[in-house]
Structures are given as C-alpha cells and as structure tokens.
N, C-alpha and C positions, 0 to 999 in steps of 0.2 A: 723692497730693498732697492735700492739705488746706490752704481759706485761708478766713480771714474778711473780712466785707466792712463796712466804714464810711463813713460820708459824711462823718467828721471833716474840720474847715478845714483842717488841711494835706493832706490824701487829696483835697479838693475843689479846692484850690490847683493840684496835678498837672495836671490839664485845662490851664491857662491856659503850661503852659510851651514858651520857642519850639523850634519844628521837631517835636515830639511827635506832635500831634492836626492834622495839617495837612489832613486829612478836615472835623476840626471846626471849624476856620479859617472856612468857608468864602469867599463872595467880600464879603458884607456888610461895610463899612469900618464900621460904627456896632453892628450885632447880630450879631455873630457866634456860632452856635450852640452853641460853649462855655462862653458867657454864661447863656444860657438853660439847659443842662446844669445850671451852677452853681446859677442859681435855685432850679432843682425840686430838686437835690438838698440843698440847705439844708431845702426843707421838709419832707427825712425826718430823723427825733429822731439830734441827732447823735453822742450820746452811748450810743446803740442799736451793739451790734455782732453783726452777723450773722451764721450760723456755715455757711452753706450758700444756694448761690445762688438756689436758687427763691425765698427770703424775700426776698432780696434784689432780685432782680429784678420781685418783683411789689408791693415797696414805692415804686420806683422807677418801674414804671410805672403805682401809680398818684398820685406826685406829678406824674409829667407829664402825664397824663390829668388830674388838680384845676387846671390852669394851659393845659391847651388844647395842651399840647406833645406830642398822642401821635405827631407826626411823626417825631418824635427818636429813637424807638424802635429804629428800624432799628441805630442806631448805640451798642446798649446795650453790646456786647462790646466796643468800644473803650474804653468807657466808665471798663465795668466792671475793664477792666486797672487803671487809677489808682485804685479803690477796694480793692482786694482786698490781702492780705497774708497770706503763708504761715504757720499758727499748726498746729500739731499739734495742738490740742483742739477744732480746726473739723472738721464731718465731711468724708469722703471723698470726694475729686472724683469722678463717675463720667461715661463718657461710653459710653453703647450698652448701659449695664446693668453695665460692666467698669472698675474704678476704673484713675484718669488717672496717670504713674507721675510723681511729682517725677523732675527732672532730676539736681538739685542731691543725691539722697539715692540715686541711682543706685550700685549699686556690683557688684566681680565677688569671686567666691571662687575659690582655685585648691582642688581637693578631690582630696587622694590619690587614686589611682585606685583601690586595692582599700577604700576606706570607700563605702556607699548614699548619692548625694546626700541624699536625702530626708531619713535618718539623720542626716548631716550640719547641714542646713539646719535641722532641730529642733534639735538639741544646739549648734550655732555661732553661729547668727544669730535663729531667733525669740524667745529670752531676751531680744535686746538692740533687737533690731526687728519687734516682733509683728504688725504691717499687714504686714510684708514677705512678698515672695511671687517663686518662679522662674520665669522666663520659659521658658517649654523650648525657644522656638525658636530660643533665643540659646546653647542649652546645647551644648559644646562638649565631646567625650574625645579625650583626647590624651595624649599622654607630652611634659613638657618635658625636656633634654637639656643642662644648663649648660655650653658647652664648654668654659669658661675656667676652671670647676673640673674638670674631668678632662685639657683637655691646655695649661693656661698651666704654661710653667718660670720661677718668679721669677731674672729677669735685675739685680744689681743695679746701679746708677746709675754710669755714668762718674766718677771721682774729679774733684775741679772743677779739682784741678791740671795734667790733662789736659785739659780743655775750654778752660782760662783760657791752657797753651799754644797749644793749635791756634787758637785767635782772635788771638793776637801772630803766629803766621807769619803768618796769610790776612792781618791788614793790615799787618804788613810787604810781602808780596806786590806787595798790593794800591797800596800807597806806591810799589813800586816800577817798578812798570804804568805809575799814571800819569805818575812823573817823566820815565819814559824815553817816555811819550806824548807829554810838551809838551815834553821835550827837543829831540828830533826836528825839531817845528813850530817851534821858535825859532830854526831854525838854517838 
C-alpha cells in the first residue's frame, strides 16, 4: 500500500462532511473540533505533497502545536484518512517493520501444480508487479477438477414449437378449471 498525504482544500474539505467525523463533531454547537483540524491544517504549504506518513504526521503536529491545539493529536488517524490518497510513487506503507498489503491490488494466481511457485511468481507476476510479494499462509495445493467439462452432455433446447404447444393446453386447461369452478357457484 502506498499513499500520499495533502492538506489541499478539497482533502481539507473531507473533515467537514455530515455523518463522517462524527468523533470530530464533537458536542460544541459553535467550535467544533473539525473546525480547528481545518485551521491547523491550512497552515501546512498546501501545495506540499507528502510521500510517507512520518512527514506528514509531524508537520501536522507541528501546526497544531503553533496554534495551542496539541489536544487534537489524539485524533490524527481519523484525520489522516481524509488527507491521504493511494499514489504508487509514495513510499510503502509499513506497519511492525512489514509493508501493509492494498486491498484494492489484492490478487490470487491458480499455478499448475507440477511448475515451482516461486519460479512462477518471478516469471508471471514480478514483471508486471514488482512490490508484490506471497503470502504463504494463504498459500493453498490442490487439484481443481472442472466437472462440467468432463461430465456435462450438451442437451439441446426444446424446439419453441413445443413449448409454445404445451403453454395452449395448460391454459386451455386452465380456462377450463375455472369455468367449470364458477359454473358450479352459479348454479
């Protein structure tokens, strides 16, 4: 995962939209503490874009530190959601030393079973996604077994001159159910 982070007015805007930040709501009817988010973050260069969080985060805390608001701190990850934006030329998210895996870039490979993953994974996919990397503990062998290509018989289609009979008798039938059901009652 890789994102960069800005404090551009529409990135800064984000804070303010309803049901979102409802943390940052708080109970103030007059200052509400995404107000003062707004502030401090206006006073980092907005036209600065940042490629990794640590800049980021400690430019931010220290506009809020310059304006008295190191309270707000706590609440920098909420924050920082509405600033960030997924950019492949930001560095690498990491979290515990171990980069953080996008979601959205998530993917599976089915690998022959007599080729080497490993073999595989170099010649298939690090050409085309070179961050990429396998999970092993997701890693699965198996045999798939298509059963509808080895035992479907292609059956073809009823002729529609047959189907378009059998729907005249059923509601002939059917016509003549209920005549003879209100015939009955009328009588």
């Amino acid at each position: 995962m890789r994102y960069n982070y800005s404090t551009a007015e529409e990135r800064i805007q984000r804070l303010k939209e309803p049901d979102v930040l409802d943390d940052l709501r708080g109970g103030a009817e007059y200052d509400p503490p995404y107000l003062k988010w707004q502030i401090a973050l206006r006073d980092i260069d907005q036209s600065k874009l940042f490629d990794n969080e640590k800049d980021f985060h400690d430019a931010v805390e220290a506009a809020l530190t310059a304006r008295g608001l190191e309270a707000l701190m706590p609440d920098f990850d909420i924050v920082e959601q509405f600033c960030r934006q997924e950019d492949d030329t930001s560095q690498i998210v990491t979290k515990n030393g171990k980069p953080v895996p996008s979601v959205a870039k998530r993917d599976t490979e089915n690998v022959p079973l007599v080729q080497d993953i490993d073999y595989y994974f170099r010649r298939e996919v690090l050409p085309y996604a070179p961050d990429a990397w396998i999970d092993y503990k997701k890693t699965k062998v198996g045999y798939e077994i298509p059963m509808t290509r080895y035992f479907y018989e292609y059956q073809p289609p009823e002729p529609v001159e047959d189907i378009v009979e059998r729907i005249t008798d059923l509601e002939a039938d059917i016509a003549a159910s209920l005549k003879a059901l209100f015939h009955e009652e009328g009588e």
